[in-house]
Z-matrix of the N, CA and C atoms (Angstrom, degrees):
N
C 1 1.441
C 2 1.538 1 108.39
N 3 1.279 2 116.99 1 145.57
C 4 1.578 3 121.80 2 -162.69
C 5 1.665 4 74.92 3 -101.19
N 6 1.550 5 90.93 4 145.93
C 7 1.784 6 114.48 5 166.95
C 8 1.650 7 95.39 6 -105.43
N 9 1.544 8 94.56 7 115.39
C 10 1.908 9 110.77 8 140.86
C 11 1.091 10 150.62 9 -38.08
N 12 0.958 11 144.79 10 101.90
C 13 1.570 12 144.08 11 -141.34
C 14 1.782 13 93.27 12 -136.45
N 15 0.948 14 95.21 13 121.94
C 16 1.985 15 111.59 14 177.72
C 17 1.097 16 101.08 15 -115.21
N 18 1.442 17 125.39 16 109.23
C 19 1.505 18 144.33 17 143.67
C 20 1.053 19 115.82 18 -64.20
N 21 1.329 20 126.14 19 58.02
C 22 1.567 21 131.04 20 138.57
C 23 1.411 22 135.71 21 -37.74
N 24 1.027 23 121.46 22 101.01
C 25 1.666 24 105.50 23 -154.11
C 26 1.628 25 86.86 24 -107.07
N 27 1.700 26 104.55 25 132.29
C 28 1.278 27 120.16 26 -176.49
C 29 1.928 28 119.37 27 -68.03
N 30 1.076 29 107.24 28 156.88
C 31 1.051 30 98.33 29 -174.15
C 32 1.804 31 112.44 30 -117.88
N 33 1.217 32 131.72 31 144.18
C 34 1.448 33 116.19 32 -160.44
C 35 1.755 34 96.32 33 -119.18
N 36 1.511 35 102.09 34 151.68
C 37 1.245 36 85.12 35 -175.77
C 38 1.876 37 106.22 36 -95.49
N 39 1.395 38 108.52 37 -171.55
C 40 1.556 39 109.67 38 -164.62
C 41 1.939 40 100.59 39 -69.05
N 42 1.096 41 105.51 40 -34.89
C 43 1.752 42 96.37 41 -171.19
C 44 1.258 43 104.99 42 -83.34
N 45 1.818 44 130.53 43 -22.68
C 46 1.432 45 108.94 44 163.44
C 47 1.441 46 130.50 45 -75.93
N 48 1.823 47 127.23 46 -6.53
C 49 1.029 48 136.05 47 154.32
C 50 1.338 49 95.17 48 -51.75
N 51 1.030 50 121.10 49 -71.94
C 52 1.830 51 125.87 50 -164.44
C 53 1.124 52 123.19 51 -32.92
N 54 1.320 53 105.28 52 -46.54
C 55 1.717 54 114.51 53 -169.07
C 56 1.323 55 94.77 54 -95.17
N 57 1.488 56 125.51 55 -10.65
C 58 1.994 57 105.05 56 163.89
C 59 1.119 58 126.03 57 -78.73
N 60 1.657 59 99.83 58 -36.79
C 61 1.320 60 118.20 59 165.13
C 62 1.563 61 138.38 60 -54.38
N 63 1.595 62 100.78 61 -20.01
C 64 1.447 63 126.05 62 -172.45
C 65 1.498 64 100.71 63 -72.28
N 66 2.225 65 96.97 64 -52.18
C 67 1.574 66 112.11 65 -166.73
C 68 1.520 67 82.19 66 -59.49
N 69 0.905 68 136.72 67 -69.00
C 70 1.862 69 129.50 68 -146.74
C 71 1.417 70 107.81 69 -52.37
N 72 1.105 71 111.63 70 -35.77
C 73 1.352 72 111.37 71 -165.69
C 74 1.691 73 97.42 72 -81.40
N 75 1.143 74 138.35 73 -28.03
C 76 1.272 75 136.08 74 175.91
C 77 1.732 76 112.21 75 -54.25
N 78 1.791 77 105.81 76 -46.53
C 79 1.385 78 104.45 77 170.04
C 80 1.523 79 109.92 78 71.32
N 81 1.348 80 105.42 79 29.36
C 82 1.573 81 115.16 80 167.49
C 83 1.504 82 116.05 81 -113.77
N 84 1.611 83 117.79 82 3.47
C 85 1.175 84 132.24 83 173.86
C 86 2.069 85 118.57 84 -135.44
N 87 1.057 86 121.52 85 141.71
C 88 1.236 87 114.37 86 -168.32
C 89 1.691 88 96.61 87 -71.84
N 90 1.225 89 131.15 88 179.21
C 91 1.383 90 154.77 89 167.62
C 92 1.374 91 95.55 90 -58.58
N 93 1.967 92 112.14 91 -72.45
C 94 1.853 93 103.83 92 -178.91
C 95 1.542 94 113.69 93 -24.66
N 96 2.019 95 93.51 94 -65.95
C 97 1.879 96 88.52 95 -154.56
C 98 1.695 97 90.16 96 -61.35
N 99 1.067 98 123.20 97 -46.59
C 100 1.781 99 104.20 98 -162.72
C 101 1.543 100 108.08 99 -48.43
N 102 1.332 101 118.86 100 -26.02
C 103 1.625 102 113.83 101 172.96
C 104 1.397 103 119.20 102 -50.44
N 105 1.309 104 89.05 103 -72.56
C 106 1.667 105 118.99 104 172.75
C 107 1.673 106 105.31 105 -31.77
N 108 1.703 107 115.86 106 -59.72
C 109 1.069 108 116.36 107 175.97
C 110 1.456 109 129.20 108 -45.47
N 111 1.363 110 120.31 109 -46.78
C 112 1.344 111 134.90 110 -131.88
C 113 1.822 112 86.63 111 -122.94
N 114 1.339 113 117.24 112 -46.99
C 115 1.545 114 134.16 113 175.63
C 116 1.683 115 103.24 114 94.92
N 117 1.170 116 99.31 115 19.07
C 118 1.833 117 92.30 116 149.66
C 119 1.404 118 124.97 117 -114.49
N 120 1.826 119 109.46 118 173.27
C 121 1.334 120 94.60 119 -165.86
C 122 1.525 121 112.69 120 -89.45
N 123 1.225 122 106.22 121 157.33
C 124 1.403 123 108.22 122 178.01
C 125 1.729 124 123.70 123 -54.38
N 126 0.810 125 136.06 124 -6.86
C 127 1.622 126 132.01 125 156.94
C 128 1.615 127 115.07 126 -78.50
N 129 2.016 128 108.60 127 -36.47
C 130 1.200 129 81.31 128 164.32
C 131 1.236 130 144.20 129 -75.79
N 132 1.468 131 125.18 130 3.69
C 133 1.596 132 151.18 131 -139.57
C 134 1.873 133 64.77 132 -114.59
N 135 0.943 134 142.07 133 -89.16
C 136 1.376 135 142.01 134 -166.56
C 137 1.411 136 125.46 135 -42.03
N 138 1.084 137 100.16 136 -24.86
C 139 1.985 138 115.71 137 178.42
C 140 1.515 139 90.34 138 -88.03
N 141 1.363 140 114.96 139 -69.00
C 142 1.641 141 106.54 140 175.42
C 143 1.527 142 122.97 141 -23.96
N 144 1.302 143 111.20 142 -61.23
C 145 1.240 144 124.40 143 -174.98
C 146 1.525 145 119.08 144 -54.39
N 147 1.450 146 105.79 145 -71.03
C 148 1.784 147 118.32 146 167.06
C 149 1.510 148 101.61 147 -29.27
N 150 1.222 149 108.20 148 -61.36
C 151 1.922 150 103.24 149 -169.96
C 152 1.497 151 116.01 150 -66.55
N 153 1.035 152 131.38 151 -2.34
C 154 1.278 153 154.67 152 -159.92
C 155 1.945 154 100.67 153 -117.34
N 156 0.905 155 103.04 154 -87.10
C 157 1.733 156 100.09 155 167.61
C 158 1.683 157 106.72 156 -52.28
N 159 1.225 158 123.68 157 -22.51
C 160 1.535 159 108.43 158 169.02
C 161 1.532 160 136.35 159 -67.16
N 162 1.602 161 88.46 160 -32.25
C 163 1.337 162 121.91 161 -171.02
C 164 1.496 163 118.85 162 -91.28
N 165 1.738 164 122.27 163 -17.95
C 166 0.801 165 118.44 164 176.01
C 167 1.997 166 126.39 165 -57.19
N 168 1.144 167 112.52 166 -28.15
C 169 1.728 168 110.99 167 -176.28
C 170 1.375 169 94.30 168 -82.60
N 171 1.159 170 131.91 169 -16.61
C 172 1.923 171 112.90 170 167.05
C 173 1.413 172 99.12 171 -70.92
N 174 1.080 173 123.54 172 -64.15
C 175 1.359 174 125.60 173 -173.50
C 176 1.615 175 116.96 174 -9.75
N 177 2.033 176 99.23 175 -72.17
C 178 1.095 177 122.50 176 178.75
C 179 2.173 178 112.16 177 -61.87
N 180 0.694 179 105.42 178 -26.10
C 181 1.389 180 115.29 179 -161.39
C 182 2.032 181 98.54 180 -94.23
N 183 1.754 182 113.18 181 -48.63
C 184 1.010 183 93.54 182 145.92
C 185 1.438 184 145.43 183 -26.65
N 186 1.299 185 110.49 184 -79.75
C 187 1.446 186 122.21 185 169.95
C 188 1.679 187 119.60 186 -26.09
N 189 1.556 188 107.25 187 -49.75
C 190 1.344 189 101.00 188 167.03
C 191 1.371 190 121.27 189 -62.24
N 192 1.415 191 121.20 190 -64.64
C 193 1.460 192 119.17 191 160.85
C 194 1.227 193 126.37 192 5.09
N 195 1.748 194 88.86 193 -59.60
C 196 1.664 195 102.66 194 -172.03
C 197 1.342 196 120.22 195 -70.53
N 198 1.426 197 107.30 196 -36.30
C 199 1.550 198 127.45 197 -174.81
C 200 1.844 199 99.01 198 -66.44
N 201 1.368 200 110.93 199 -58.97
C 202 1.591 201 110.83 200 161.93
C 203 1.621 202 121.42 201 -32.17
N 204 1.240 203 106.25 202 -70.47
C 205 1.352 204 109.93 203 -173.48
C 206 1.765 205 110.40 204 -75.76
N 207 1.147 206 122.73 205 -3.96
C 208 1.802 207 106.35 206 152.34
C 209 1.451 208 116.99 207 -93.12
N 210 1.292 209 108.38 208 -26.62
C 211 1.853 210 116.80 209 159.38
C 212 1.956 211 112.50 210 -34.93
N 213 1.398 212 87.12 211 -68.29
C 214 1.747 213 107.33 212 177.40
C 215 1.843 214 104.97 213 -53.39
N 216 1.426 215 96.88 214 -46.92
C 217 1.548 216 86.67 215 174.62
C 218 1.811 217 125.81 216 -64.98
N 219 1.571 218 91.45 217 -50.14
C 220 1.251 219 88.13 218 168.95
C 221 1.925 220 133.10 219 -37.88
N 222 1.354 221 95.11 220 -70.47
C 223 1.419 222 112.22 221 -176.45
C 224 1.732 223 121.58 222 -65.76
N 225 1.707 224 99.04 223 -7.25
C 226 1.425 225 113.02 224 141.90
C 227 1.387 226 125.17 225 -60.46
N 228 0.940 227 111.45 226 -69.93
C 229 1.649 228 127.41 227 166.71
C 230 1.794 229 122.79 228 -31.02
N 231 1.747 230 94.13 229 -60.36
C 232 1.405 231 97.91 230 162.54
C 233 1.880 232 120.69 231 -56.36
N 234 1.101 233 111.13 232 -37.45
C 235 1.325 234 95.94 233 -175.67
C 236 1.062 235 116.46 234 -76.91
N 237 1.717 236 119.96 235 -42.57
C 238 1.920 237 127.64 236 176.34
C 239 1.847 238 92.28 237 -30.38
N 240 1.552 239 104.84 238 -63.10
C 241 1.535 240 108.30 239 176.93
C 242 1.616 241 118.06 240 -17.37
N 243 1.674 242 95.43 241 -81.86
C 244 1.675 243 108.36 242 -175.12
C 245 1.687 244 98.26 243 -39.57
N 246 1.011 245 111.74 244 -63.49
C 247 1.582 246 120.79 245 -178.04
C 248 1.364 247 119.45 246 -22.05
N 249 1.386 248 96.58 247 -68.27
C 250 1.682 249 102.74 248 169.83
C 251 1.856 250 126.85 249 -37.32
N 252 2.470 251 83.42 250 -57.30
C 253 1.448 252 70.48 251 -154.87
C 254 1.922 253 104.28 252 -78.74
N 255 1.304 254 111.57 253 1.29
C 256 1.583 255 110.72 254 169.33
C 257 1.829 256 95.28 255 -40.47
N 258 1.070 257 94.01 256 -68.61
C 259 1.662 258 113.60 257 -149.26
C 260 1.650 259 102.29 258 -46.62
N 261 1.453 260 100.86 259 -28.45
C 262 1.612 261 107.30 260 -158.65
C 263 1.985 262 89.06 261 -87.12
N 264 0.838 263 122.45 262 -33.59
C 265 1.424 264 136.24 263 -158.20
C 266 1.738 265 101.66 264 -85.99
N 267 1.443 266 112.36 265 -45.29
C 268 1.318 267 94.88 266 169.44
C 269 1.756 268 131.60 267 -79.02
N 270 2.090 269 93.58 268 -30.44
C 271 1.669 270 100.94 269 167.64
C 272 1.482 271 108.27 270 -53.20
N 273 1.621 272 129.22 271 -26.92
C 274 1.194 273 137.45 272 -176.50
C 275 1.734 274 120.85 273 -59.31
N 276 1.627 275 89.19 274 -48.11
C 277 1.636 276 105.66 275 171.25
C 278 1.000 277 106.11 276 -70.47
N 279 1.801 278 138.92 277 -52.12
C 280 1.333 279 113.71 278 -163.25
C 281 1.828 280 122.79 279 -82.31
N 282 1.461 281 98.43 280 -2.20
C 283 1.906 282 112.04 281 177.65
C 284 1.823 283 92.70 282 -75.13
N 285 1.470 284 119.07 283 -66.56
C 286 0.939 285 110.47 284 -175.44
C 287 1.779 286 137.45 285 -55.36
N 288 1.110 287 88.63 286 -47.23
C 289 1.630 288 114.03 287 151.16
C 290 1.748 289 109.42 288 72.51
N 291 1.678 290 115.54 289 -71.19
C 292 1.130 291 125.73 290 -177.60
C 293 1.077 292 125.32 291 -100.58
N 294 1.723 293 119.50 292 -10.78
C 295 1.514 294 135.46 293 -172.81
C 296 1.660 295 104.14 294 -118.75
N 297 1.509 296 116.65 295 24.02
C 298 1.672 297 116.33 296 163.39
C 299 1.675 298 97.61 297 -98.78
């Protein structure tokens, strides 16, 4: 009888990439032991990493983006404001009319 073998390939979650990725990047342990450690193989500890040091200037550059685009929101907001209270301030002048 042939024995079955299921290649299930595990799946890791995002904060244990992180913290392997963290050890690698420290560079106080080789790739092997971090395998050994962690129980993956050492290329993936290296694929992790590369995409990780690749990815870091979006990261940073995001953030501005972001900081931009709530700026833009903001000072949207502020003006709809001015907008309003123009509108409210002149309907104001012309009700009152002779007693401003």
């Amino acid at each position: 009888m042939k024995r079955q073998t299921t290649n299930k390939r595990r799946r890791h979650s995002a904060e244990f990439k992180t913290k392997v990725v963290l050890a690698a990047l420290r560079e106080d342990k080789t790739q092997s032991q971090l395998a050994s450690e962690y129980g993956v193989h050492p290329l993936q500890i290296a694929q992790w990493k590369r995409v990780a040091v690749e990815s870091l200037p979006e990261v940073f550059g995001l953030q501005r983006s972001r900081t931009a685009a709530e700026q833009e929101e903001l000072e949207r907001q502020l003006y709809e404001r001015i907008g309003r209270l123009e509108t409210e301030l002149t309907w104001l002048k012309k009700k009152l009319g002779p007693w401003s």
